[in-house]
N, C-alpha and C positions, 0 to 999 in steps of 0.2 A: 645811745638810747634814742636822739631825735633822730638819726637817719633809721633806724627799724624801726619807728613810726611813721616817717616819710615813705617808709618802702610798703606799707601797710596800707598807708593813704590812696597813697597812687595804685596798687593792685584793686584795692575794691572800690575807686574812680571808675578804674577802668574795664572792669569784670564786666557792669550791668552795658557797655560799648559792647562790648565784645562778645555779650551772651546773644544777641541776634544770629551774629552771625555763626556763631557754635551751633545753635540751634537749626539754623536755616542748613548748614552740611551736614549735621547728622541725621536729618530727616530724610535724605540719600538713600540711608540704609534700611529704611521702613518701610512697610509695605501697607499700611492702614489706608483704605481708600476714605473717601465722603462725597458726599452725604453714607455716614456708617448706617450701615442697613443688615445687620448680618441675621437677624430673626426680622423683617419684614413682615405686616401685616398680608392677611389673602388680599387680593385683587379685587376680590368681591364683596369685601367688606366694607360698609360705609364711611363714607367722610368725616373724620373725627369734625365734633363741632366746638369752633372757634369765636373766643370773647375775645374781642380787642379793646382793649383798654387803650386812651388818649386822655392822658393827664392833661391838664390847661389853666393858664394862672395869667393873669395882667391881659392879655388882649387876645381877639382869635382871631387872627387877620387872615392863619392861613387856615383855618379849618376846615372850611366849605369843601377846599382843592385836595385836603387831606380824605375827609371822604367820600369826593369823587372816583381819589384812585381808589380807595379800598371796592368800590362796586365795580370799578372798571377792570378786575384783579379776574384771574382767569378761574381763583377759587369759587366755588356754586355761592352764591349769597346763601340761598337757602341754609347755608352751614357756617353761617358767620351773625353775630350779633357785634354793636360796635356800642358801647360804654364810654361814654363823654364825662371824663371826671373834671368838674369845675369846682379849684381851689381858689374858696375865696368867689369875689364878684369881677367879673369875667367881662369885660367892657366886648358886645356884638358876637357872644356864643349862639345863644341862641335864635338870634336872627340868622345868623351863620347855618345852625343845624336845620331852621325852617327852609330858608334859601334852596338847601341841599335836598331836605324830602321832596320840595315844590320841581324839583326838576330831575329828581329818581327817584318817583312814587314807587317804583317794586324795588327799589335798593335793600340791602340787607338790615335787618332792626334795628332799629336806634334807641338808645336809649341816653337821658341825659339828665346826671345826679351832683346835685347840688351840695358841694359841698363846706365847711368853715374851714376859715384859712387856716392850713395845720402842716403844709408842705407838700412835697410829692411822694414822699414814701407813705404818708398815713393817707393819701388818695388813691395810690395802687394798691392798699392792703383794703382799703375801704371798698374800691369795686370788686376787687379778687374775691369777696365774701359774696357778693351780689351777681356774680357771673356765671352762666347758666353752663358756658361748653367745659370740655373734657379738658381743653389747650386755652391757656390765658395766653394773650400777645400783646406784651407793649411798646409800644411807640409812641414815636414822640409827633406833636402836631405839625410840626415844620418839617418834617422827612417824608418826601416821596417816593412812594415805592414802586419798584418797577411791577410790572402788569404782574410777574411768574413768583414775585417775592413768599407772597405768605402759601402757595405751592411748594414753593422749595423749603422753604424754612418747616412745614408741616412732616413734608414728607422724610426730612431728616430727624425728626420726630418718631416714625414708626418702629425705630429699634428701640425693642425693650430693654435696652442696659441705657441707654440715653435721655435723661431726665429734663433736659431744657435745650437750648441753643438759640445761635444770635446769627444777623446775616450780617453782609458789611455794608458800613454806608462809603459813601464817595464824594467828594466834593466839587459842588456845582461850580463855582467861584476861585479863581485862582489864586494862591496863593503858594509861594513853592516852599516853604518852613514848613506850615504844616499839611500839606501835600505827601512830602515825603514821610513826614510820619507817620501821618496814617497808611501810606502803603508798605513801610517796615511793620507796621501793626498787624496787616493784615497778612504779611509775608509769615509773620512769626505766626499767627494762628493756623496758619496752613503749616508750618512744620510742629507741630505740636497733635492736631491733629495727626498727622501721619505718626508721631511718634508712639501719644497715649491716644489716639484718638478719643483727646476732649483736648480745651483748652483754660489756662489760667484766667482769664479775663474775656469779656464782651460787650459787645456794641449794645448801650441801653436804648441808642434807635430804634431797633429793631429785636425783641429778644422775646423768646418764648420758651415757657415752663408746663408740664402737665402736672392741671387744679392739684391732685390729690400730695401731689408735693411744696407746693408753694406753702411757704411762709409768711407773720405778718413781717412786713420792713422795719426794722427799728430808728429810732431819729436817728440823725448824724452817720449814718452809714450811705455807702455808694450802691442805689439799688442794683445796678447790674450787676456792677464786683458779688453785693451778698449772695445776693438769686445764683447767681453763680457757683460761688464756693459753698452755698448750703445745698446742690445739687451733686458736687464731689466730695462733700463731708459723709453722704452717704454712699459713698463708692460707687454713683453711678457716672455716666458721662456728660459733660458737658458739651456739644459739639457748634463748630463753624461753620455754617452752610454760606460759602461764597458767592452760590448764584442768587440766592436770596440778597438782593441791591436794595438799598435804599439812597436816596440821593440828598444833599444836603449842604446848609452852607460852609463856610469854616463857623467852627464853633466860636470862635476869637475874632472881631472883628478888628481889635487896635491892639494894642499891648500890653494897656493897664487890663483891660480883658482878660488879655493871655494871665497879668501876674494874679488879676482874683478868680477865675476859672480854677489856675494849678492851684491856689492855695485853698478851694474850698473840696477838690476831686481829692487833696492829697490826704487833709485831714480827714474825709469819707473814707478814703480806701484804707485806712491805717485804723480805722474803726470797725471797717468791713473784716477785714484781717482779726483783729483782735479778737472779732464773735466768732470767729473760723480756727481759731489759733491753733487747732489738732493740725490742720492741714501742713504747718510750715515744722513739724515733725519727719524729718528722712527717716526715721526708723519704723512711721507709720506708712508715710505717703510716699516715700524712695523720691525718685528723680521727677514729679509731682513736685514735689515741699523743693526741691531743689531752682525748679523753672521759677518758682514763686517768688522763691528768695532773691534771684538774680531779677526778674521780668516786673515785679511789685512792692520790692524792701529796697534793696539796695540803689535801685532806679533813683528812689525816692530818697534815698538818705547821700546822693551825689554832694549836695552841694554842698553837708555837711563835711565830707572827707576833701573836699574842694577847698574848702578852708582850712583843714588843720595840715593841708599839701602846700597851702603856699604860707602860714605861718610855721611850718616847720624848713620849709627850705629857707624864710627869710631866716633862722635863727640859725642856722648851717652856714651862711652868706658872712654869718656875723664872724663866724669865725676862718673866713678864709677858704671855704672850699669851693674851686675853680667851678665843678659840675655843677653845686647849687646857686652860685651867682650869676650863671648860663639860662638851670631853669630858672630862677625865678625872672629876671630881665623876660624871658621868653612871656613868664605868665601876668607878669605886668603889663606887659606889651597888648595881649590877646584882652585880658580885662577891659584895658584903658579903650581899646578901639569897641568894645561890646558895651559900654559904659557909651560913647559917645555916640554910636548907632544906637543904643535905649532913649539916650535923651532926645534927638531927632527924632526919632520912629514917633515918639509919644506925641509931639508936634506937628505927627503928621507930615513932614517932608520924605518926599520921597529918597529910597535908597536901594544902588543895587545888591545885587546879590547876594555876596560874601557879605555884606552889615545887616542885611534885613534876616540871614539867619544868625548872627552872631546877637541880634536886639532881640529874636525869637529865644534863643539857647537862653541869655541872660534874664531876660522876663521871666520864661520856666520857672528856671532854675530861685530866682527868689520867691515864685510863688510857691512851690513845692520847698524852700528855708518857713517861709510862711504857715503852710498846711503844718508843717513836720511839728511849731514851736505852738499852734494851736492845739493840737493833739496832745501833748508832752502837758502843757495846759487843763485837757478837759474842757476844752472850748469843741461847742460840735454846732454845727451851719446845719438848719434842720429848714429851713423859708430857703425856697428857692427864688 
């Protein structure tokens, strides 16, 4: 009985490891290009016109430069308005936004809504109402975006079976933990696209939805995850546009970071999930609800099966079996050293390689135990 739980354990450990890279070979055999364009609007039809919404809370230190780039962007202003959502009082917004008009007097419209502290999702649903273009775009104040972004991200836009899409962001600041995850992130969304051309998940950097299908955000959900999955609950597509860049820093500056980041994205997406729940259905959404499960559930529930892998190997040990006093010495071992790279990292001393990602995995990994036991709870993070 413990070792067919052990064996249980360890396969769906290791499932959501191993689903990137399933995914990244079987997109080999696809042939879905993107930006998916396959009913394209005329040539001669005008510029869809675009609200950008910029949620902002505690300080605006970089707003000014945020919508510098937006006028510097190769899209027409003429076809852009830009919605300054201020949650809460906002310490030098609006000096910020005056700064910005006094030195792009023709820059695209500004508008700037004041609003009480109630989060980011009741401030993106609050200007989504007040938004004049056909394409809401949110982003976030600290992400720059390259000059061709809200181009490309528009222009992936113009197939009518594709209801939203997000671009990628990238990281200014090095850091090699999460460096490479975000570009397994972005590996995975380019084979997904090519598979279904849409994707499970997106960058709330950068992400755009057309008005007539936005919804409002509900508390405690992850807005991108929902905007997301409420765009493929109605069978349309979600898509990637890669050349749509935004740039940006690590989102995790130290590691107690990293552990309340994961635990407030975890307990979001697993509420996101919840309002979406037809989607993780195979008999509705096929190999869809499949990607989900591996790429959004199971990701998420590691560190649960992480623990009943190594209290069932220790109880296997207890009785003498050579393999399981193997693995577990092995999984002691890898803990013990992720455990003493955690405590380091958090103080700030420096470490190489192999510990600064084994303090990254372990950090995750409790805050994503965290998110999981908040949820299970009814506890939901709605203040950002």
């Amino acid at each position: 009985m413990i070792a067919s739980i052990l064996i249980i354990a360890v396969f769906f450990s290791l499932l959501p490891a191993l689903f990137p890279f399933v995914i990244i070979l079987l997109s080999y055999f696809f042939k879905h290009q993107y930006p998916l364009i396959s009913n394209p609007s005329k040539e001669t039809e005008e510029l869809p016109f675009v609200s950008i919404l910029i949620p902002v809370h505690n300080k605006a230190l970089q707003l000014k430069e945020k919508l510098t780039d937006i006028s510097n962007s190769d899209y027409p202003g003429s076809r852009i308005e830009i919605i300054v959502l201020l949650d809460g009082e906002v310490k030098g917004a609006k000096k910020a936004a005056a700064d910005y008009r006094a030195a792009e007097p023709d820059g695209p419209e500004l508008n700037i809504i004041q609003l009480p502290r109630a989060g980011k999702n009741r401030a993106l649903s609050s200007g989504a109402q007040k938004a004049k273009g056909s394409l809401l775009l949110f982003t976030d104040a600290d992400a720059r975006i390259k000059q061709s972004a809200i181009t490309r991200l528009v222009e992936t836009l113009k197939n009518h079976e594709t209801g939203g899409a997000c671009g990628r962001h990238m990281l200014t600041s090095e850091s090699t933990a999460q460096k490479a995850y975000w570009d397994m992130e972005a590996k995975i969304k380019s084979s997904e696209m090519k598979i279904f051309g849409s994707v499970t998940a997106s960058y709330g950097t950068f992400i755009a939805i057309k008005k007539h299908l936005f919804l409002p955000i509900p508390d405690g959900v992850t807005d991108d995850h929902y905007i997301t999955l409420s765009v493929a609950a109605r069978g349309l597509k979600f898509a990637y546009s890669p050349e749509a860049i935004v740039y940006i820093e690590k989102p995790s500056k130290n590691l107690i970071m990293e552990i309340t980041r994961k635990r407030r994205i975890t307990s979001q997406s697993f509420y996101s999930l919840k309002a979406w729940r037809t989607l993780l259905n195979p008999f509705k959404s096929g190999w869809y609800s499949i990607c989900l499960w591996c790429h959004k559930v199971l990701r998420r529930l590691f560190p649960v099966f992480a623990i009943i892998t190594f209290i069932s190997t220790l109880l296997l040990s207890f009785h003498g079996n050579t393999a399981a006093i193997i693995f577990l010495v092995l999984q002691s071992f890898f803990y013990l050293i992720s455990i003493f790279a955690l405590i380091i990292g958090i103080r700030k001393q420096k470490l190489f390689k192999p510990l600064r990602l084994a303090a990254f995995f372990l950090a995750a990994n409790i805050g994503m135990l965290l998110g999981l036991i908040d949820f299970m709870r009814g506890k939901k993070a709605v203040i950002w």
